[in-house]
Each structure stands twice: as structure tokens, then as C-alpha cells.
C-alpha positions in Angstrom: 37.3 -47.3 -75.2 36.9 -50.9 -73.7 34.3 -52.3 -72.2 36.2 -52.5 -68.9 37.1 -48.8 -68.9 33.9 -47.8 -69.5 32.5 -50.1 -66.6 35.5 -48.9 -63.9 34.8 -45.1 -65.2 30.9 -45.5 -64.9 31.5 -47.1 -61.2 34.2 -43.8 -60.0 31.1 -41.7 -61.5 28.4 -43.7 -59.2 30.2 -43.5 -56.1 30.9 -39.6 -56.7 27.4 -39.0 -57.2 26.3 -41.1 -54.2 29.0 -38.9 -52.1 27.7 -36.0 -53.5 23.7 -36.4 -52.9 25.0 -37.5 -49.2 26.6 -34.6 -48.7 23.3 -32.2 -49.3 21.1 -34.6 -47.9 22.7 -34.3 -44.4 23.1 -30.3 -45.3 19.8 -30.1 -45.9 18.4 -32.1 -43.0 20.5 -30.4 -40.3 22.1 -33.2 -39.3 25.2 -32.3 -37.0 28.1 -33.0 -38.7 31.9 -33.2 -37.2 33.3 -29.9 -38.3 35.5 -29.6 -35.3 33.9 -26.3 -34.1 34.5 -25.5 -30.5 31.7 -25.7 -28.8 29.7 -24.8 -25.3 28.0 -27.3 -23.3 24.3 -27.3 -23.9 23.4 -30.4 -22.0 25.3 -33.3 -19.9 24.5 -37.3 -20.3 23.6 -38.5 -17.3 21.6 -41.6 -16.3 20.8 -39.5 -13.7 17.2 -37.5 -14.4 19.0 -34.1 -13.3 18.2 -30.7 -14.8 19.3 -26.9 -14.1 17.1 -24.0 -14.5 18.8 -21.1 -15.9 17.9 -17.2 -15.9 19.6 -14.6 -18.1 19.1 -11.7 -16.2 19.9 -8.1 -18.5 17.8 -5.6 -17.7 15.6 -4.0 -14.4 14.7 -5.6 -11.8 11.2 -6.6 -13.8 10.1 -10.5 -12.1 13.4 -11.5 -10.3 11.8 -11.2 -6.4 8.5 -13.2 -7.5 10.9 -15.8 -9.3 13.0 -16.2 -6.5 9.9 -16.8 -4.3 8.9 -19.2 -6.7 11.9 -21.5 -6.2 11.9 -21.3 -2.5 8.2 -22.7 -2.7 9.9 -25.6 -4.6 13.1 -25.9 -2.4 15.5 -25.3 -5.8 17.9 -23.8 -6.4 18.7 -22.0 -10.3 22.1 -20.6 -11.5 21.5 -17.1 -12.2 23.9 -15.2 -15.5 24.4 -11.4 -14.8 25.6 -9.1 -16.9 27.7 -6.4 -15.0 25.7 -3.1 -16.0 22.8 -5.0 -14.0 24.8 -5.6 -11.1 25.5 -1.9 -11.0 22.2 -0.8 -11.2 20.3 -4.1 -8.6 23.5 -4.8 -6.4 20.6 -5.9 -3.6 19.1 -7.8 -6.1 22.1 -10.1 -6.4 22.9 -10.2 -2.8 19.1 -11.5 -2.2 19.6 -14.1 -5.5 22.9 -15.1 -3.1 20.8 -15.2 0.1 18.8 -17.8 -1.1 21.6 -20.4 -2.1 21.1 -19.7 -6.0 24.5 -19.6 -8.5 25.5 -16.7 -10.0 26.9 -17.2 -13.2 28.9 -14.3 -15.4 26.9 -13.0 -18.4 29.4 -10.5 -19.6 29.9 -6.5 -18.5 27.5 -4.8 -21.5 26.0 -7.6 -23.4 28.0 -7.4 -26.3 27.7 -9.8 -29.3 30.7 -11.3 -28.7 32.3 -12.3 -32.5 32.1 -8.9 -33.0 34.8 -7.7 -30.3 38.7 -8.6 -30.2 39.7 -11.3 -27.8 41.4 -8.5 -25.8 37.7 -6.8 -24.9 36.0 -10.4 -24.9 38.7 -11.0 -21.8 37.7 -7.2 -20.4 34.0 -8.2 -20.9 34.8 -11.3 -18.6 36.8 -10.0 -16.1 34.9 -6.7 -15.3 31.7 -8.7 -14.7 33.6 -10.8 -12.4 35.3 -8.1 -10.7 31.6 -7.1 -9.9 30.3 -10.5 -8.7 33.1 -10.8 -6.2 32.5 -6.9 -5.2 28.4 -8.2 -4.6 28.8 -11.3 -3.1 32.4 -12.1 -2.1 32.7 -14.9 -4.4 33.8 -15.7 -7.9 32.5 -17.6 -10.8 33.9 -20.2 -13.1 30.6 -20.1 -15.1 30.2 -17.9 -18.5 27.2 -17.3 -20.7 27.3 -15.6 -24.3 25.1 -12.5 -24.5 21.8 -13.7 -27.1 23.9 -17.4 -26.9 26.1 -15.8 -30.0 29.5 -17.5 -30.0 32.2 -18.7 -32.6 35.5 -20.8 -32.1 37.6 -17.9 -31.0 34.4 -16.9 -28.3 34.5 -20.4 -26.7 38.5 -21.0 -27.0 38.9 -17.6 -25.3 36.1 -18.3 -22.6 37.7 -21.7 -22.0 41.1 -20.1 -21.9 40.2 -18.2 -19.1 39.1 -20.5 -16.4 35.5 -20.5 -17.7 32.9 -23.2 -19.0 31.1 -21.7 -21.4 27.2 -22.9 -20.6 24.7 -22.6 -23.5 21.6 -24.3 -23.3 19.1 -27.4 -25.0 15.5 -26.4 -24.2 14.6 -22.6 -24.7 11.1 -21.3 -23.2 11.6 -18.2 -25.4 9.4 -16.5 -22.2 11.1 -12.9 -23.6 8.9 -13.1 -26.6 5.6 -13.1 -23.6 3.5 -15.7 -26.3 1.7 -16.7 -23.7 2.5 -19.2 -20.6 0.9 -22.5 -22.4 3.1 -21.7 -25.1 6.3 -21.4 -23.1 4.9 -24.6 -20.9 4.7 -26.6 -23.8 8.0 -25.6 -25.5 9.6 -26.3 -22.3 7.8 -29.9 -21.6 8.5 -31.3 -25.6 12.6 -30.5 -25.3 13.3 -31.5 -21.9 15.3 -34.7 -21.0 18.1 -36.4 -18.7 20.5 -33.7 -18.1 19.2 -30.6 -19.9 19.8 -27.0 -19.4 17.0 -25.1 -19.4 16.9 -21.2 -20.4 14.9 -18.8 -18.9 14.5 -14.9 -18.3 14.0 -12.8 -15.1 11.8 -10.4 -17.4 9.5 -12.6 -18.8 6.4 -11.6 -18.6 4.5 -15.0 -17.9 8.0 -16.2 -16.2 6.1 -16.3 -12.4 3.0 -17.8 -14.0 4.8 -20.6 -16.2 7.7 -21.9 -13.7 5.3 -23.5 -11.0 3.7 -25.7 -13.7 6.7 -26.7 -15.3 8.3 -27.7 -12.0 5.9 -29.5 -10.5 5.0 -31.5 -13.8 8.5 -32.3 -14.0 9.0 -33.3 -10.5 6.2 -35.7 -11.2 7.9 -37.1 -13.9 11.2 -38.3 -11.7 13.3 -34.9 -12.4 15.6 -33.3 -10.0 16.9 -29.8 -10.2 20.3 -29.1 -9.7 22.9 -25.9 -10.6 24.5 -26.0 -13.5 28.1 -26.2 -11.7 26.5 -29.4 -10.1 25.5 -30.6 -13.7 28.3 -30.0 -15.3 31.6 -32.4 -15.3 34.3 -30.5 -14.1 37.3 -32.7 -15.8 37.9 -36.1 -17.9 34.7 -35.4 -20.5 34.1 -34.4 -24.1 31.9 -32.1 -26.1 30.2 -34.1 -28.3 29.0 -32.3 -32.0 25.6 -31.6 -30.5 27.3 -29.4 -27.5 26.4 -32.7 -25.3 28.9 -32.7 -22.2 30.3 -36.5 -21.7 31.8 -38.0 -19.1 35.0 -40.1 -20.3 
């Protein structure tokens, strides 16, 4: 073999290795890649320093009265995601969340996971909860969260099919696992930016304590709050691969 074979064949096995290490070094570092999943929106861009506070509510009646009173001390107003077993069992409870101006988003009928059901009960999960939110408080939604956040292609296409934007979220307090209210505080302060969704419970234990602090730090620092339906872009925008929604 020539020297000039061997050079071109030692160069083809260079650049293969360098694509190769590149490849598990953005694996390994989590780095979003461009997969083309489908995905929902987490956050929005915005130059704007809006936020939305939302509750998953799934089970009892537990905090939701104190947290209400909470944001009428603030003058905001949340979007609240109910599952339709809840709505059976608290149907005042989401006329009084109604009363005070919040949004009702749908949360699914039984909290399933859904990539485990067929599009045909994903569509049933959907539409019962619905059916129950208009029964409540006369009015529909257009606003779906997965139950535990758990959602694949299909979940999202179906969702999306359906009249829905399918809301996730950016900055987590993890409030259901009650660590303790400077721990959810500080979760909640080191994630937050321009446009986030933020993810809260209505029976977290230190949920009442927590929310006061948060929002008025916040509101010193410039931010607004707004629903997520008031977030969100309704047409001409893209998911980006971090679930960022963006305004074309």
C-alpha cells in the first residue's frame, strides 16, 4: 500500500472516530439533540418577564381553599389541571377555583399513564374529563396535561389532534415529596426565567407556606403572572427540542 492510501485511509479513520466520540459525548452530557420527537410546550420565549403557576390537582380536597386564598392576596390568577374522578368527588371545589377567575385545564378522567393505553381510551380519557368541566362550570378547555407528565409521540400527536395543547412544564417545586418549604422555595427560584411554567400541587403539604414567598420574591424581581392560555401562542410558533414554545 502507498503512502497516499495509507494517508486518505488514516484521515476516513480520524474523522470516524471524531464523529463517534461526538456522538457519546453529547449522549452522555444530555445535550438535547434533534430527534424529531413530538413534544409539549414546557416554556414560551418571550421578552416579556411572564410566568404561569400551575396546580395538578388529583386527589381530596387537601390545600386547594388555603391556595386559592393565597392567590387572591396576590391578585393572580393560576390555571388549574383536574382530573375527572376529582371533579366527581369536589364539583364545589371547581366551581369556587371558577369563581375566582382561575383556568381550568383537563388532567385526564383516571390519571392513567398515558403510553400505556390505545389512542382510542387516550381520546375517552380526554373527552370524559371535559364532558365534566363543562357539566361544573359551563365551559370547555383547550388545555391538556399528561398524568405524572408521562407522554410519547403518539400521547402528544393524539392530544394535539384533538384540539388540545398539550402543557408540560420547566421549573418543578416537587412540593408532593413535602421536603420541606426552603427546599421547594429554592428549587423553584434557581429554574425560573422569562416565560416559564411552573408546576405545583393542591396537596402539597408546605404548598400554602411556600407560594407567598415565591411570589412575592418574584414580583420583586420584575415577574408577572399570567395563565397558561395567556402564555401560550395560540398559532404561527414552533416547539423547539427543549419543549420551548416560539413565536415565528
Amino acid at each position: 500500500m502507498n503512502k497516499k492510501v495509507l494517508r486518505k485511509l488514516t484521515g476516513a479513520m480520524c474523522l470516524l472516530l471524531i464523529s463517534m466520540a461526538a456522538s457519546i459525548f453529547f449522549k452522555s452530557k444530555g445535550v438535547f439533540l434533534d430527534t424529531g420527537r413530538k413534544l409539549p410546550i414546557y416554556s414560551v420565549q418571550t421578552e416579556e418577564k411572564n410566568i404561569a403557576i400551575t396546580f395538578d390537582v388529583n386527589w381530596g380536597n387537601s390545600n386547594t381553599k388555603k391556595i386559592l386564598d393565597v392567590l387572591d392576596k396576590y391578585n393572580i390568577k393560576a390555571t388549574f389541571f383536574l382530573i375527572g374522578n376529582w371533579i366527581d368527588d369536589f364539583p364545589e371545589e371547581v366551581e369556587e377555583i371558577c369563581k375566582r377567575g382561575h383556568e381550568i385545564g383537563n388532567h385526564s378522567n383516571s390519571h392513567p399513564d398515558m403510553t400505556r393505553i390505545s389512542t382510542e381510551d387516550m381520546i375517552k380519557e380526554i373527552s370524559i374529563a371535559d364532558a365534566k368541566i363543562m357539566k361544573v362550570t359551563g365551559e370547555s378547555t383547550k388545555l391538556f396535561r399528561c398524568p405524572s407528565g408521562a407522554y410519547n409521540d403518539l400521547v402528544v400527536e393524539t392530544v394535539n389532534s384533538n384540539g388540545y395543547h398539550c402543557i408540560q412544564w420547566d421549573v418543578d417545586s416537587i412540593d408532593w415529596k413535602a421536603q420541606g418549604a426552603d427546599n421547594e422555595y429554592n428549587r423553584v427560584m434557581r429554574k425560573v426565567q422569562p416565560g416559564s411554567i411552573l408546576l405545583f400541587h393542591n396537596d402539597g403539604k408546605y404548598t400554602p407556606e411556600t407560594l407567598p414567598r415565591i411570589i412575592e420574591d418574584l414580583k420583586a424581581k420584575g415577574y408577572s403572572f399570567v395563565k397558561v392560555g395567556d402564555l401560550i401562542y395560540k398559532e404561527n410558533y414552533y416547539i423547539n427540542n427543549q419543549g420551548k414554545q416560539i413565536k415565528k
